[in-house]
CHARMM internal coordinates of N, CA and C (Angstrom, degrees):
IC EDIT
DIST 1 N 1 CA 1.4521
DIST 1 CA 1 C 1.5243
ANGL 1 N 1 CA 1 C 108.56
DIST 1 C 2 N 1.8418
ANGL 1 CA 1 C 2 N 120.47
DIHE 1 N 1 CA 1 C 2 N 137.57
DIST 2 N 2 CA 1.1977
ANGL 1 C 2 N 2 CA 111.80
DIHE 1 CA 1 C 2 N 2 CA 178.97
DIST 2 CA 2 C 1.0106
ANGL 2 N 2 CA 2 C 106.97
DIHE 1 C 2 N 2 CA 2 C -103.51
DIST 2 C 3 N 1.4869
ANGL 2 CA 2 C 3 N 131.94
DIHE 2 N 2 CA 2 C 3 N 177.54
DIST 3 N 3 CA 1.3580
ANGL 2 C 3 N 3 CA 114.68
DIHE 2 CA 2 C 3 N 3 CA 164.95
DIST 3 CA 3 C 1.5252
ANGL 3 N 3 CA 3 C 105.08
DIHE 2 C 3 N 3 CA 3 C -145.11
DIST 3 C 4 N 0.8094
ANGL 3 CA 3 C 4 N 99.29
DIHE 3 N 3 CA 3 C 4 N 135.42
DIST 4 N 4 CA 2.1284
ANGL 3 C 4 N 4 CA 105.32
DIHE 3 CA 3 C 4 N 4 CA -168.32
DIST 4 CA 4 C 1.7726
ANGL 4 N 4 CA 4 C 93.33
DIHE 3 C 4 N 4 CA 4 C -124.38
DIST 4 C 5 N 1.1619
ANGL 4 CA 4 C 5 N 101.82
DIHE 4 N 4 CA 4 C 5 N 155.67
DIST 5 N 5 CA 1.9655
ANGL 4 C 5 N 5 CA 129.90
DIHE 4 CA 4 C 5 N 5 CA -174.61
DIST 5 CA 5 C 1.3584
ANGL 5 N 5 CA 5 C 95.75
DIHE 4 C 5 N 5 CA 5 C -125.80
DIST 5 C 6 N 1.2078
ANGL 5 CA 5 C 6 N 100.19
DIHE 5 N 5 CA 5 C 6 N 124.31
DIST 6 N 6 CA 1.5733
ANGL 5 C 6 N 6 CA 119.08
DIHE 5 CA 5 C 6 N 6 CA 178.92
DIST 6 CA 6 C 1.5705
ANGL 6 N 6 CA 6 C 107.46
DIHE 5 C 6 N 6 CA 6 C -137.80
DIST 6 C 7 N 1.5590
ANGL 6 CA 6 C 7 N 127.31
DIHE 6 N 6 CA 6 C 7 N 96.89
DIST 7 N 7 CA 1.1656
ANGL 6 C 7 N 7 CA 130.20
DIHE 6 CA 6 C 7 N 7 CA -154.57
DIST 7 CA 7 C 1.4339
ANGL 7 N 7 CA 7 C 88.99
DIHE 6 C 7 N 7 CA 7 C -92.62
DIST 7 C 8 N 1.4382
ANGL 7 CA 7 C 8 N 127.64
DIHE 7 N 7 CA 7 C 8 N -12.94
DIST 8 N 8 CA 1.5901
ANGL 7 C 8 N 8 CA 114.33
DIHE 7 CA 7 C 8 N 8 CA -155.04
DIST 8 CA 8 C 1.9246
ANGL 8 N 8 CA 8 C 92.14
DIHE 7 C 8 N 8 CA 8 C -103.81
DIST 8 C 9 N 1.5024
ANGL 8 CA 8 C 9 N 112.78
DIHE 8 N 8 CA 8 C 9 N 4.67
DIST 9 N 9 CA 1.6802
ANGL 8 C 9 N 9 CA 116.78
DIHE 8 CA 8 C 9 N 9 CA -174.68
DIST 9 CA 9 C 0.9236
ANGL 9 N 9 CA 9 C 96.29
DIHE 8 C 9 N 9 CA 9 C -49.45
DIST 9 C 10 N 1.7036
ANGL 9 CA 9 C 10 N 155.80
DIHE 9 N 9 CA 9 C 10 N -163.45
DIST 10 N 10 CA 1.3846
ANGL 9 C 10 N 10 CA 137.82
DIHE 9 CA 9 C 10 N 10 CA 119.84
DIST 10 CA 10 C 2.2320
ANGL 10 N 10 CA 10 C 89.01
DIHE 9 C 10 N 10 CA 10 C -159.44
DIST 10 C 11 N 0.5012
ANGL 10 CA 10 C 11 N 124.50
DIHE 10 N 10 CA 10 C 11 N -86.36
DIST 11 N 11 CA 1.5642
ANGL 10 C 11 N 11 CA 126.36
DIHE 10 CA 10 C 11 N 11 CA 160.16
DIST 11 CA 11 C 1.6052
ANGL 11 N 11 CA 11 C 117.82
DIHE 10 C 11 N 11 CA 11 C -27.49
DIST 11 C 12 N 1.1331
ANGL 11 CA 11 C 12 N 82.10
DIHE 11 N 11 CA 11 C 12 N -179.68
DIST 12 N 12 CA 1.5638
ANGL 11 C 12 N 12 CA 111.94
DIHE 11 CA 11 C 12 N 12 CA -165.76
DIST 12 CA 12 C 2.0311
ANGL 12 N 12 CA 12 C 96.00
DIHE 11 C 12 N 12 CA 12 C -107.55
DIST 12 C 13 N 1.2976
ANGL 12 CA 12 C 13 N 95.52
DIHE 12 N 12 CA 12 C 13 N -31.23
DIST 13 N 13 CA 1.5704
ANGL 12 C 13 N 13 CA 93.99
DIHE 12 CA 12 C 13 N 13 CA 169.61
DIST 13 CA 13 C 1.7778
ANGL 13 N 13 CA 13 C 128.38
DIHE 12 C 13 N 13 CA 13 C -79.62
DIST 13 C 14 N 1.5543
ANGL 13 CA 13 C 14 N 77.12
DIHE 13 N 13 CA 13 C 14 N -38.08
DIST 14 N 14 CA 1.7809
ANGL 13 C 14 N 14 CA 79.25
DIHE 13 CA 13 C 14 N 14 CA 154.87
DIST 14 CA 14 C 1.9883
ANGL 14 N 14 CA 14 C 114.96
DIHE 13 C 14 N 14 CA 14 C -48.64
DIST 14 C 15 N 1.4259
ANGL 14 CA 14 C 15 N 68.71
DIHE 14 N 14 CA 14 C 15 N -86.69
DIST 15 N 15 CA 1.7239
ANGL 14 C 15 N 15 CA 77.10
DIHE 14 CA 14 C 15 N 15 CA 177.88
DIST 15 CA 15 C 1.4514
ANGL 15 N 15 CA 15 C 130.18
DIHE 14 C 15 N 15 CA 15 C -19.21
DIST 15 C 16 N 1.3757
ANGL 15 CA 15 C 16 N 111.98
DIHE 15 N 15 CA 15 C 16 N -45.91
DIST 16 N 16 CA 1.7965
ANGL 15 C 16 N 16 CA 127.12
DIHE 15 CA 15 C 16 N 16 CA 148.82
DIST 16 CA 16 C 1.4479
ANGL 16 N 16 CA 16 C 108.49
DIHE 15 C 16 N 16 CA 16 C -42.69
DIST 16 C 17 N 0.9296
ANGL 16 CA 16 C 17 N 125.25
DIHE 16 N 16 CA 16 C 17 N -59.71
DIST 17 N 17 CA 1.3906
ANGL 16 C 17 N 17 CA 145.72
DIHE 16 CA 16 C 17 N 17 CA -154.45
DIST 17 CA 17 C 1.3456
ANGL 17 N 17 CA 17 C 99.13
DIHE 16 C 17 N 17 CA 17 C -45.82
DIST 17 C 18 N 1.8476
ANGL 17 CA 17 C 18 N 89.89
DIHE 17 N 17 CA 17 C 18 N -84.49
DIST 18 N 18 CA 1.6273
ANGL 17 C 18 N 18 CA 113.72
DIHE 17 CA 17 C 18 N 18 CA 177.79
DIST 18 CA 18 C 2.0247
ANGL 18 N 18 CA 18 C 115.23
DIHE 17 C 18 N 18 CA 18 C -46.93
DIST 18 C 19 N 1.1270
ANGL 18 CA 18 C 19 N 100.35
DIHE 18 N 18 CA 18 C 19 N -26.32
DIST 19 N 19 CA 1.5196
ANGL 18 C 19 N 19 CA 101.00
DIHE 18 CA 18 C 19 N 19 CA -168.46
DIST 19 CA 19 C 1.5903
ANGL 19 N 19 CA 19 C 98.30
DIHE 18 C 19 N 19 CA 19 C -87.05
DIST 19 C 20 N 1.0473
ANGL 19 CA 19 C 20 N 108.53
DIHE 19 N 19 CA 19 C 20 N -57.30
DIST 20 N 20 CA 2.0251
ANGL 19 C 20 N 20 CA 99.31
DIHE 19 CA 19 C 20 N 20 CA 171.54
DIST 20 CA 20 C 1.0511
ANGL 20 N 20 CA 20 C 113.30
DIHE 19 C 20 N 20 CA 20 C -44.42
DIST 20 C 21 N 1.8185
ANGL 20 CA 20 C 21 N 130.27
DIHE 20 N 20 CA 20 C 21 N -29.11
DIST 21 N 21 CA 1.6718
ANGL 20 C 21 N 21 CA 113.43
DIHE 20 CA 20 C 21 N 21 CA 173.68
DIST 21 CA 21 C 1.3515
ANGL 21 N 21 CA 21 C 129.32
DIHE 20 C 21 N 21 CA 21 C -104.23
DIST 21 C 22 N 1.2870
ANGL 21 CA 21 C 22 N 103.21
DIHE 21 N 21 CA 21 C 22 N -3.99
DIST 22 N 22 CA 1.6960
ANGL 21 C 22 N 22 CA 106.24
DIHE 21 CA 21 C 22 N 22 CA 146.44
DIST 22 CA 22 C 1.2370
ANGL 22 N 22 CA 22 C 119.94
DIHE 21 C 22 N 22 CA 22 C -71.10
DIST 22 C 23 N 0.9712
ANGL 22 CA 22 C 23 N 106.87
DIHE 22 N 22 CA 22 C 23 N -71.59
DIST 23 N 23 CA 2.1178
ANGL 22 C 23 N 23 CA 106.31
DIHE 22 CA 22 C 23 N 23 CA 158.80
DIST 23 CA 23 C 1.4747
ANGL 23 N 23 CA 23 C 120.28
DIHE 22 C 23 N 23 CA 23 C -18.86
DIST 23 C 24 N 1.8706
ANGL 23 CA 23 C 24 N 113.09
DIHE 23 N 23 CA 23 C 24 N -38.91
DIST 24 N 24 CA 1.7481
ANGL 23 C 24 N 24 CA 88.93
DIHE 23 CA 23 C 24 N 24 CA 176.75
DIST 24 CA 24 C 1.3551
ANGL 24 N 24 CA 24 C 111.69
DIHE 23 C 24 N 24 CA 24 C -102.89
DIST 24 C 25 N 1.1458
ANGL 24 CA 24 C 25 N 110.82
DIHE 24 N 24 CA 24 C 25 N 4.90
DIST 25 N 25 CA 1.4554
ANGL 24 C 25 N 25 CA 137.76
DIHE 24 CA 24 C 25 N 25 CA 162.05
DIST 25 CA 25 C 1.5734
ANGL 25 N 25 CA 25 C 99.44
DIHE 24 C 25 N 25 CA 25 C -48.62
DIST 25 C 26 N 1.6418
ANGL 25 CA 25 C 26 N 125.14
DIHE 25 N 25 CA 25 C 26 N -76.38
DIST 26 N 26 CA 0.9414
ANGL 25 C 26 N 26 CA 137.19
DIHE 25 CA 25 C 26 N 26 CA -149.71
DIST 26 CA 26 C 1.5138
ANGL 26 N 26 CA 26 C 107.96
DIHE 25 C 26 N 26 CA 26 C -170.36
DIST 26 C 27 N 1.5656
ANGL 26 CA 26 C 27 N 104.03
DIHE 26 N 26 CA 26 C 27 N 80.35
DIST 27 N 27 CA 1.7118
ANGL 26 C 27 N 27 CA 116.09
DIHE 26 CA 26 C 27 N 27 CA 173.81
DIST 27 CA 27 C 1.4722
ANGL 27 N 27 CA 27 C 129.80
DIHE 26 C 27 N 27 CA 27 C -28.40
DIST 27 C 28 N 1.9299
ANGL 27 CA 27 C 28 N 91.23
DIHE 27 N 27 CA 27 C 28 N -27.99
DIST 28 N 28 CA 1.8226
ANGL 27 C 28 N 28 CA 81.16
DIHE 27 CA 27 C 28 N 28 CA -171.86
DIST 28 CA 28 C 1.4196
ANGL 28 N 28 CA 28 C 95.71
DIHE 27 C 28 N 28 CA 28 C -119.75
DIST 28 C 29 N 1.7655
ANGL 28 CA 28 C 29 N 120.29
DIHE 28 N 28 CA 28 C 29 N 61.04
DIST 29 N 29 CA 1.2830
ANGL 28 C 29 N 29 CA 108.06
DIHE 28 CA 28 C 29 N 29 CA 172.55
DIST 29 CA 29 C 1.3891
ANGL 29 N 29 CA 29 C 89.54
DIHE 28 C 29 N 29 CA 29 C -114.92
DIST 29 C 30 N 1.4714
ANGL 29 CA 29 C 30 N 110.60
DIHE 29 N 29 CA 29 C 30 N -176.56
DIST 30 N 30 CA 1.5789
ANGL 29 C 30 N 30 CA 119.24
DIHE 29 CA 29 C 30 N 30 CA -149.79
DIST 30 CA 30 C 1.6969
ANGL 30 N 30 CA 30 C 79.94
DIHE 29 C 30 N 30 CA 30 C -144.35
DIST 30 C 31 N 1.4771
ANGL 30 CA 30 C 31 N 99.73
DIHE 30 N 30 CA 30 C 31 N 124.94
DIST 31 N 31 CA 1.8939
ANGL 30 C 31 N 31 CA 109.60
DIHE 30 CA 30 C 31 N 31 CA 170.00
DIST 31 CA 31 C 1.2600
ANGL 31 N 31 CA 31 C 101.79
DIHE 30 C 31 N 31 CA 31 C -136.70
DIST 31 C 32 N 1.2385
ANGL 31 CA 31 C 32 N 100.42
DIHE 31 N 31 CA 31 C 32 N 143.70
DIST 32 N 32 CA 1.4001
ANGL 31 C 32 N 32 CA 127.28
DIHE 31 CA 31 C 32 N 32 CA -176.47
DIST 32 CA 32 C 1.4567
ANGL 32 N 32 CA 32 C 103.08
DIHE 31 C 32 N 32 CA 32 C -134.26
DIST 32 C 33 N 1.4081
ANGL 32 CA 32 C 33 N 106.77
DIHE 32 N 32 CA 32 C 33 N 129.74
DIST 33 N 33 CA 1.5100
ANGL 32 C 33 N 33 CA 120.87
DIHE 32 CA 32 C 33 N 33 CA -169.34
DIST 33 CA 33 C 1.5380
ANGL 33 N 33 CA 33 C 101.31
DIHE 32 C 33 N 33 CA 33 C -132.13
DIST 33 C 34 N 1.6980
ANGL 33 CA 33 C 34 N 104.58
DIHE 33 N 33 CA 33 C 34 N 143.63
DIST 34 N 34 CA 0.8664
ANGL 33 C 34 N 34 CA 126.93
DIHE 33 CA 33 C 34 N 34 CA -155.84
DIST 34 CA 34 C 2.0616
ANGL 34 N 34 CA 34 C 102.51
DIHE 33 C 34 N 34 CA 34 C -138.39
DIST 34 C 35 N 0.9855
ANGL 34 CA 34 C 35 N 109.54
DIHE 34 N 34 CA 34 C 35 N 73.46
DIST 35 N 35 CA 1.5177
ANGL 34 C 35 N 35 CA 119.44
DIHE 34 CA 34 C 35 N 35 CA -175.39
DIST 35 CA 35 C 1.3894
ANGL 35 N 35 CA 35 C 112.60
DIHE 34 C 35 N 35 CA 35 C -28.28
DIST 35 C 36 N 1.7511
ANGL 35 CA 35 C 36 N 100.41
DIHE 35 N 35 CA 35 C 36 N -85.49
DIST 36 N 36 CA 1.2537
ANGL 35 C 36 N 36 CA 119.53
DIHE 35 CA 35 C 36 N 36 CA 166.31
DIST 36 CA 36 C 1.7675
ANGL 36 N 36 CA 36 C 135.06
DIHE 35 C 36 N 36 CA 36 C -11.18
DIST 36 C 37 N 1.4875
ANGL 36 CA 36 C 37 N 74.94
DIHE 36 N 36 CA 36 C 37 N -64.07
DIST 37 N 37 CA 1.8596
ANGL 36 C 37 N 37 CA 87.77
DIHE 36 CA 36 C 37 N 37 CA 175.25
DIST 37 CA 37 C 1.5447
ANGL 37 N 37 CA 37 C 104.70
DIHE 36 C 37 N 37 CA 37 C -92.15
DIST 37 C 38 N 1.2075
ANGL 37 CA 37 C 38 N 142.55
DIHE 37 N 37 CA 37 C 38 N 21.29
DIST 38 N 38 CA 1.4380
ANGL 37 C 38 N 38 CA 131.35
DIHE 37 CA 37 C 38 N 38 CA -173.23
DIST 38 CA 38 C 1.3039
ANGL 38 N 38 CA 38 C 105.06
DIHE 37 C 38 N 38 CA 38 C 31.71
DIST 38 C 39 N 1.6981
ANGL 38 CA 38 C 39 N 110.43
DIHE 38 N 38 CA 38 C 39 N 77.64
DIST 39 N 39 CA 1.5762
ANGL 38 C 39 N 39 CA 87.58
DIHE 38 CA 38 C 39 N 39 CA 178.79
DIST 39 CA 39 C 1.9465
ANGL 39 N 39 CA 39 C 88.02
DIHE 38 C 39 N 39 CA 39 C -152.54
DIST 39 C 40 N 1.5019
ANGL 39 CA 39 C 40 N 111.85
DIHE 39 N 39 CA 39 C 40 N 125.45
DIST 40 N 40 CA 1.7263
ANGL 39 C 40 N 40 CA 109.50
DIHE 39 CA 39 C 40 N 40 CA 161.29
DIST 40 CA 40 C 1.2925
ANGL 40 N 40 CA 40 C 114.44
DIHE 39 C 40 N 40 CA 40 C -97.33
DIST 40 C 41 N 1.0024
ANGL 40 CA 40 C 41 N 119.54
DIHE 40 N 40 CA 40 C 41 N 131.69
DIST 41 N 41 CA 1.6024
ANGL 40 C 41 N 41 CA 133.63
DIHE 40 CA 40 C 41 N 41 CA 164.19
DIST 41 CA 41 C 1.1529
ANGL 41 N 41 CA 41 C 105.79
DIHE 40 C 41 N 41 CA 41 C -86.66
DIST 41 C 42 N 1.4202
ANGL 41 CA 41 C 42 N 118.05
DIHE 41 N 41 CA 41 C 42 N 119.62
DIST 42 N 42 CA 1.8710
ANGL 41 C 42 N 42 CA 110.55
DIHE 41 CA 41 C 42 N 42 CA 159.86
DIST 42 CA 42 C 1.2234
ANGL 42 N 42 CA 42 C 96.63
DIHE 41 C 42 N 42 CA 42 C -148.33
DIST 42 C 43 N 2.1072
ANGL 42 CA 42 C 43 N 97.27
DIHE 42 N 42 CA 42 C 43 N 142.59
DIST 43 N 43 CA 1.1312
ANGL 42 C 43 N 43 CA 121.69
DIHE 42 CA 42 C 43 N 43 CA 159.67
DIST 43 CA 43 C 1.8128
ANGL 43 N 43 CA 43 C 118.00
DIHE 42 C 43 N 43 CA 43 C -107.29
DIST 43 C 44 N 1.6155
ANGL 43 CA 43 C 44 N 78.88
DIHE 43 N 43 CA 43 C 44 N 127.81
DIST 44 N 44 CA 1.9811
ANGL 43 C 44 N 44 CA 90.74
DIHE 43 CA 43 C 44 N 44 CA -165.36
DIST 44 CA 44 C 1.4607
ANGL 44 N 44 CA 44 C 90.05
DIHE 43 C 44 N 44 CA 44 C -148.45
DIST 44 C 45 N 1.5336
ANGL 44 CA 44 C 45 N 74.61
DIHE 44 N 44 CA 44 C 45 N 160.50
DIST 45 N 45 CA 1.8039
ANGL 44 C 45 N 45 CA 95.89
DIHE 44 CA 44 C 45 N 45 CA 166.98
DIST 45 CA 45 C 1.5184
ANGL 45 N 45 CA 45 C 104.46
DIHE 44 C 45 N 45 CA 45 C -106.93
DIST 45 C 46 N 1.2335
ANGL 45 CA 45 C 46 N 122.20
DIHE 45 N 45 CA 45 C 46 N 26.26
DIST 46 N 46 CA 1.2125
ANGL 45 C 46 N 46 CA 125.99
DIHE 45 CA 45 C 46 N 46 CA 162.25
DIST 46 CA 46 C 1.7487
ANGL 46 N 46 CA 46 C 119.98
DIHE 45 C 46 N 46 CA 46 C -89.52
DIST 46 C 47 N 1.3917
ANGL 46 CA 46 C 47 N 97.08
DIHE 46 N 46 CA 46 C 47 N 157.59
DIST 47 N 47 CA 1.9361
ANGL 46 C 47 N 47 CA 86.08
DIHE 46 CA 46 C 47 N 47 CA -175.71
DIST 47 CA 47 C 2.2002
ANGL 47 N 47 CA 47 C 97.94
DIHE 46 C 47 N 47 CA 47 C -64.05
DIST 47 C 48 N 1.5618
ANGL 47 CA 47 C 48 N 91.38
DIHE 47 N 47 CA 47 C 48 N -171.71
DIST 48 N 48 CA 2.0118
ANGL 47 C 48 N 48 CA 112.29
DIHE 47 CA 47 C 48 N 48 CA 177.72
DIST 48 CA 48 C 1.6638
ANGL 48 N 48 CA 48 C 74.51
DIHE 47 C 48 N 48 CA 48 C -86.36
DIST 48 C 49 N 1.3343
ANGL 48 CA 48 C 49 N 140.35
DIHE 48 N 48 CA 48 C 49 N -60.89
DIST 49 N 49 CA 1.4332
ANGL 48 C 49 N 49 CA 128.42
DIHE 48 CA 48 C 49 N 49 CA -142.39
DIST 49 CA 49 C 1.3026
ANGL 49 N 49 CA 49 C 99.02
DIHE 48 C 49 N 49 CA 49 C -66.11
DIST 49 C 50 N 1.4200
ANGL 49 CA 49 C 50 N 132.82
DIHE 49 N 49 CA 49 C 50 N -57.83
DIST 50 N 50 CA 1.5139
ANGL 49 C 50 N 50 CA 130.06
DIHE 49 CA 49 C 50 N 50 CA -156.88
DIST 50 CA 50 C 1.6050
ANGL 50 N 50 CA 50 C 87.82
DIHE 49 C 50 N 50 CA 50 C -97.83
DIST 50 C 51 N 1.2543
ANGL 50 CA 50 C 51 N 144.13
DIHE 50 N 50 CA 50 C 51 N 77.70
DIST 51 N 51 CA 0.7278
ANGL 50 C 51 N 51 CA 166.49
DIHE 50 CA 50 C 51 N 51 CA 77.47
DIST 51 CA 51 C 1.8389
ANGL 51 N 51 CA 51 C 156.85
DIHE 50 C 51 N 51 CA 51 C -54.06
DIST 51 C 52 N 2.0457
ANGL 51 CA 51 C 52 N 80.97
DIHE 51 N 51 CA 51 C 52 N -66.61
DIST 52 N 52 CA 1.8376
ANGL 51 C 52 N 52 CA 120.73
DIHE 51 CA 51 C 52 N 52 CA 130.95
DIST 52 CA 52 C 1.7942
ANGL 52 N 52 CA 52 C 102.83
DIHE 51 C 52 N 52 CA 52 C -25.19
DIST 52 C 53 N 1.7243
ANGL 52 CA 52 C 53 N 94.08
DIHE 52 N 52 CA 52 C 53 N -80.87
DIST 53 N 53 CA 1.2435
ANGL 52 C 53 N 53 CA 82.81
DIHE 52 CA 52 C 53 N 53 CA -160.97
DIST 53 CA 53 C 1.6887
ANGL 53 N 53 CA 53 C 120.16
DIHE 52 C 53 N 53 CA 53 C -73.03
DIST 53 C 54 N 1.2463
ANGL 53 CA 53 C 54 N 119.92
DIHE 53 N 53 CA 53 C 54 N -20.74
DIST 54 N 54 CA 1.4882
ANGL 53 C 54 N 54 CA 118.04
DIHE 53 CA 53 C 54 N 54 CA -161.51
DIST 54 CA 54 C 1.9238
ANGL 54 N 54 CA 54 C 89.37
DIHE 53 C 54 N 54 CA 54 C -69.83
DIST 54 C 55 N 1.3252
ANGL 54 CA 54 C 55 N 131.45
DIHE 54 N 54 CA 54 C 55 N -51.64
DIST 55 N 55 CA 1.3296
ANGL 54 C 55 N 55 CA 133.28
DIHE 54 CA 54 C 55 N 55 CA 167.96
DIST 55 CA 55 C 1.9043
ANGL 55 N 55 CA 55 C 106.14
DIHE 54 C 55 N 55 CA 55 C -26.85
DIST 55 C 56 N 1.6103
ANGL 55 CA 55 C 56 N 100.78
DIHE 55 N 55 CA 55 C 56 N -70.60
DIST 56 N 56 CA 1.6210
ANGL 55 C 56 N 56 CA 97.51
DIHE 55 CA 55 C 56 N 56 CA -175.92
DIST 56 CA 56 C 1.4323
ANGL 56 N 56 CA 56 C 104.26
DIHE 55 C 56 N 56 CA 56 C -53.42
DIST 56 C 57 N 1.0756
ANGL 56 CA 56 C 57 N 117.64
DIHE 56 N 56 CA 56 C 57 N -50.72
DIST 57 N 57 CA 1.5452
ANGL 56 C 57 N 57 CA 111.52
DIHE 56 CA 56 C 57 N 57 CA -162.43
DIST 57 CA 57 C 2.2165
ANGL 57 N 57 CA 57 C 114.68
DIHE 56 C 57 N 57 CA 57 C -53.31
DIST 57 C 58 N 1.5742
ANGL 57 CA 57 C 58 N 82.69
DIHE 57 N 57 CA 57 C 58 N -21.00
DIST 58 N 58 CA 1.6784
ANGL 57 C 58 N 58 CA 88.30
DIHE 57 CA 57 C 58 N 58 CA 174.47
DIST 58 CA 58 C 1.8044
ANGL 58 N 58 CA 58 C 117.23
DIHE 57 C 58 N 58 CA 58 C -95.52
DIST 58 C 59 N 1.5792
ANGL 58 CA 58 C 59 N 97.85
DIHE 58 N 58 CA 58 C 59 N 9.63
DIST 59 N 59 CA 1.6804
ANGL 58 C 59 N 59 CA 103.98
DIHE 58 CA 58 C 59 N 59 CA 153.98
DIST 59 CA 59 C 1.1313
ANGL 59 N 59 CA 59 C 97.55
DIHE 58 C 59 N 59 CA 59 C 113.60
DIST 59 C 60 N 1.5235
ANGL 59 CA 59 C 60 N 132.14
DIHE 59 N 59 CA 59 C 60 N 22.18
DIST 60 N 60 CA 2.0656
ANGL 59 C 60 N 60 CA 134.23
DIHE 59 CA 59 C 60 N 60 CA -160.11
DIST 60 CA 60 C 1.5044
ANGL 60 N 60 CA 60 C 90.16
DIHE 59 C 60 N 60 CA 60 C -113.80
DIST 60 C 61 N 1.2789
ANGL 60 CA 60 C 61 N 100.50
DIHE 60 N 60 CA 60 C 61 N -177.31
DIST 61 N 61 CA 1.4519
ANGL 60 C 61 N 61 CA 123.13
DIHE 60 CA 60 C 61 N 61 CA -178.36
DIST 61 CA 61 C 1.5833
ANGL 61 N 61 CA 61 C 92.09
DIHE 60 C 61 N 61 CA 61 C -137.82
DIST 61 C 62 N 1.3223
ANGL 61 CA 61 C 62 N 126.54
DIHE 61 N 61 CA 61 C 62 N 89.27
DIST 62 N 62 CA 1.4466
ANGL 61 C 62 N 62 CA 129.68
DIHE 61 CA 61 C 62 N 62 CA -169.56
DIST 62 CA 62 C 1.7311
ANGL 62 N 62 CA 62 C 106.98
DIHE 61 C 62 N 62 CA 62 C -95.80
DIST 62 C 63 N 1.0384
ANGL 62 CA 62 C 63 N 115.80
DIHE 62 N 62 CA 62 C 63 N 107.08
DIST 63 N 63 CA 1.3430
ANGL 62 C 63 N 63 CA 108.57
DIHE 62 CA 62 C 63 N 63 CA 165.26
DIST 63 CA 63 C 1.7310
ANGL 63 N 63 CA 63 C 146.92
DIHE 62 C 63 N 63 CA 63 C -128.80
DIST 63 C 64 N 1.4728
ANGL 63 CA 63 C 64 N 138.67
DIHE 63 N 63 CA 63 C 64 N 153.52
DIST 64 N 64 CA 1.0698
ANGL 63 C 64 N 64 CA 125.78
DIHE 63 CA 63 C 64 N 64 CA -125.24
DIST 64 CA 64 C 1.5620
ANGL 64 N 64 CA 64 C 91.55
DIHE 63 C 64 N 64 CA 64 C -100.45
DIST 64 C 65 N 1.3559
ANGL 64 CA 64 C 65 N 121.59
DIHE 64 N 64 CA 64 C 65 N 121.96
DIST 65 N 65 CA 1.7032
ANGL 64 C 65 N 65 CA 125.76
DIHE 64 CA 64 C 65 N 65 CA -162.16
DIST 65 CA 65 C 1.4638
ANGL 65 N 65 CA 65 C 100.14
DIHE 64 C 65 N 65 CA 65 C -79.57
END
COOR INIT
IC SEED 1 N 1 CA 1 C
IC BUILD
């Protein structure tokens, strides 16, 4: 399980956001979002970095807690 800090999450559209680009990242990863705490959980067979980045690249400030 990874776990990335995203202070700029704040919505429910975020949360969409971020989860559609882990998803084309890697279809069969599993995210679990956590609003409150600015916090994504994902399980992937993808690396923490291209993760990091696939999040920034969808407009976040993703960082490693």
């Amino acid at each position: 399980m990874i776990e990335i800090k995203v202070p700029d999450m704040t919505c429910s559209h975020c949360s969409s956001t971020i989860t559609k680009a882990v998803k084309d990242l890697d279809p069969a990863a599993t995210v679990d979002i956590s609003l409150p705490d600015h916090l994504v959980r994902v399980e992937s067979k993808a690396s923490k970095d291209a993760l990091l980045h696939c999040i920034a690249d969808a407009g976040y400030t993703p960082q490693s807690p």
